[in-house]
C-alpha positions as CSV (number, residue, x, y, z in Angstrom):
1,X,-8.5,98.5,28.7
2,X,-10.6,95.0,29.0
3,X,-10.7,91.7,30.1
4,X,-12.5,89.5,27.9
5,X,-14.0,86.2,27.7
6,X,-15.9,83.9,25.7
7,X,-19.3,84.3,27.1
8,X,-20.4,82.2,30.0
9,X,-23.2,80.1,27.8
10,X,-22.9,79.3,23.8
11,X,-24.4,82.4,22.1
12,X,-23.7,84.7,24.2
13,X,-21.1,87.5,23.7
14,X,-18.2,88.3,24.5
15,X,-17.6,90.4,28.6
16,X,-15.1,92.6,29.4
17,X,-14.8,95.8,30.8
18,X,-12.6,99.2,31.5
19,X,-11.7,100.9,35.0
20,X,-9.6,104.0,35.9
21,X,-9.9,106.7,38.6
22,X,-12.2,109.7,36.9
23,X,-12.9,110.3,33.4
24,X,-15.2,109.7,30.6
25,X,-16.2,105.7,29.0
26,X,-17.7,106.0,25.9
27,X,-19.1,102.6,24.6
28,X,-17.3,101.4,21.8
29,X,-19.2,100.0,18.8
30,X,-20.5,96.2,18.6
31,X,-20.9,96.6,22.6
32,X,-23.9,97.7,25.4
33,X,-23.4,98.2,29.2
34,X,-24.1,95.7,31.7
35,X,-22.8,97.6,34.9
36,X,-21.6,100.7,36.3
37,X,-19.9,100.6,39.3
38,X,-17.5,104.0,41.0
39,X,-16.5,105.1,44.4
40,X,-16.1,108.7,45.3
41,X,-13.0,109.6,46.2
42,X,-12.4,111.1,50.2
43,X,-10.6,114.0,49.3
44,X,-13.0,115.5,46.8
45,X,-15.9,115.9,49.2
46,X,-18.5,114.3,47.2
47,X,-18.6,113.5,43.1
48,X,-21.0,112.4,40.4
49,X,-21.6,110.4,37.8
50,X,-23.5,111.4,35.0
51,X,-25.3,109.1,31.9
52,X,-25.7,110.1,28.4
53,X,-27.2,107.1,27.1
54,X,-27.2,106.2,23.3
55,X,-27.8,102.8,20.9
56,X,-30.5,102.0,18.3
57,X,-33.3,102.5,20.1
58,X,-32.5,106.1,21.8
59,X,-33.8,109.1,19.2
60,X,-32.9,112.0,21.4
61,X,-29.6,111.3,23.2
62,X,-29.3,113.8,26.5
63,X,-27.6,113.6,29.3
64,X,-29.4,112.8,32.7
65,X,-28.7,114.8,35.7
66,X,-25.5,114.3,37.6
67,X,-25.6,111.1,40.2
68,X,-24.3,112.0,43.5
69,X,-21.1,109.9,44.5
70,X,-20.9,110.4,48.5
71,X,-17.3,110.4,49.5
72,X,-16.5,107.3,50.4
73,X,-19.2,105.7,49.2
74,X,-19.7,102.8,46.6
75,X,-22.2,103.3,43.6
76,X,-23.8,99.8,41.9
77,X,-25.9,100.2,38.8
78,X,-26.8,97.3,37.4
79,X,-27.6,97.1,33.6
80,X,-29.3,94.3,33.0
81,X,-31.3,95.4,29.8
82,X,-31.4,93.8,26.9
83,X,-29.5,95.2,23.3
84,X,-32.1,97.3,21.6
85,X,-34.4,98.5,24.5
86,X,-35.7,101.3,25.7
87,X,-33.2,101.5,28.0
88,X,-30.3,100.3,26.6
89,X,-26.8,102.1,27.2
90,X,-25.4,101.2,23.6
91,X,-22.7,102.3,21.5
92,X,-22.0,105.6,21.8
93,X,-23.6,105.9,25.2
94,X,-21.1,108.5,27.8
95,X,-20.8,107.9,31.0
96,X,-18.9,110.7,32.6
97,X,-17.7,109.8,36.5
98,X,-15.8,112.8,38.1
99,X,-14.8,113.1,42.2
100,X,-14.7,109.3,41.9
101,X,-11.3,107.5,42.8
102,X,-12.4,103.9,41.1
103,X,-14.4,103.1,38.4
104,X,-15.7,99.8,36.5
105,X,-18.2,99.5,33.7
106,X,-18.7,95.9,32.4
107,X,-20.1,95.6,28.8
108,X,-21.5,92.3,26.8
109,X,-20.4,92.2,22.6
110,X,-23.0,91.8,20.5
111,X,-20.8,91.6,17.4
112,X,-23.2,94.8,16.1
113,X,-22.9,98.7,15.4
């Protein structure tokens, strides 16, 4: 899924984004994350989200520890780290969100692999 528009000043990429319920979001190539936002779900009891980060400058992709998701309960991780940082969520970067009954991670194009 994704929404997508031209960028909000010349130069800049492309947005757009994917949603769902639970799953996994693996970022696609020629993109980085901007935001991760999920709710856990009230039925589950509580849920996590969990972050394997990749991109150009990540040498030893692992996965962090789980996030807890309280039930009921809104997560908000902004991403606002530039391509090619330390900390950049790049392509191939997993985010894995399970218990949650919404999810939305926004993403920026960079036009790159």
């Amino acid at each position: 899924g994704g929404v997508y528009d031209a960028g909000y000043q010349v130069g800049n990429g492309a947005t757009f984004y994917t949603s769902g319920t639970s799953g996994t979001v693996t970022v696609p190539a020629g993109a980085y994350v901007t935001g991760i936002y999920c709710h856990g779900s009230t039925d589950a009891g509580s849920g996590s989200l969990t972050i394997t980060p990749a991109g150009p400058a990540i040498t030893d992709a692992q996965a962090g520890p789980a996030i807890p998701v309280p039930a009921g309960q809104p997560i908000t991780i902004a991403r606002p780290w530039l391509q090619g940082s330390p900390n950049e969520l790049g392509v191939g970067s997993v985010i894995v969100f399970s218990g949650t009954d919404a999810y939305f991670v926004t993403f920026l194009a960079y036009g790159g692999t």
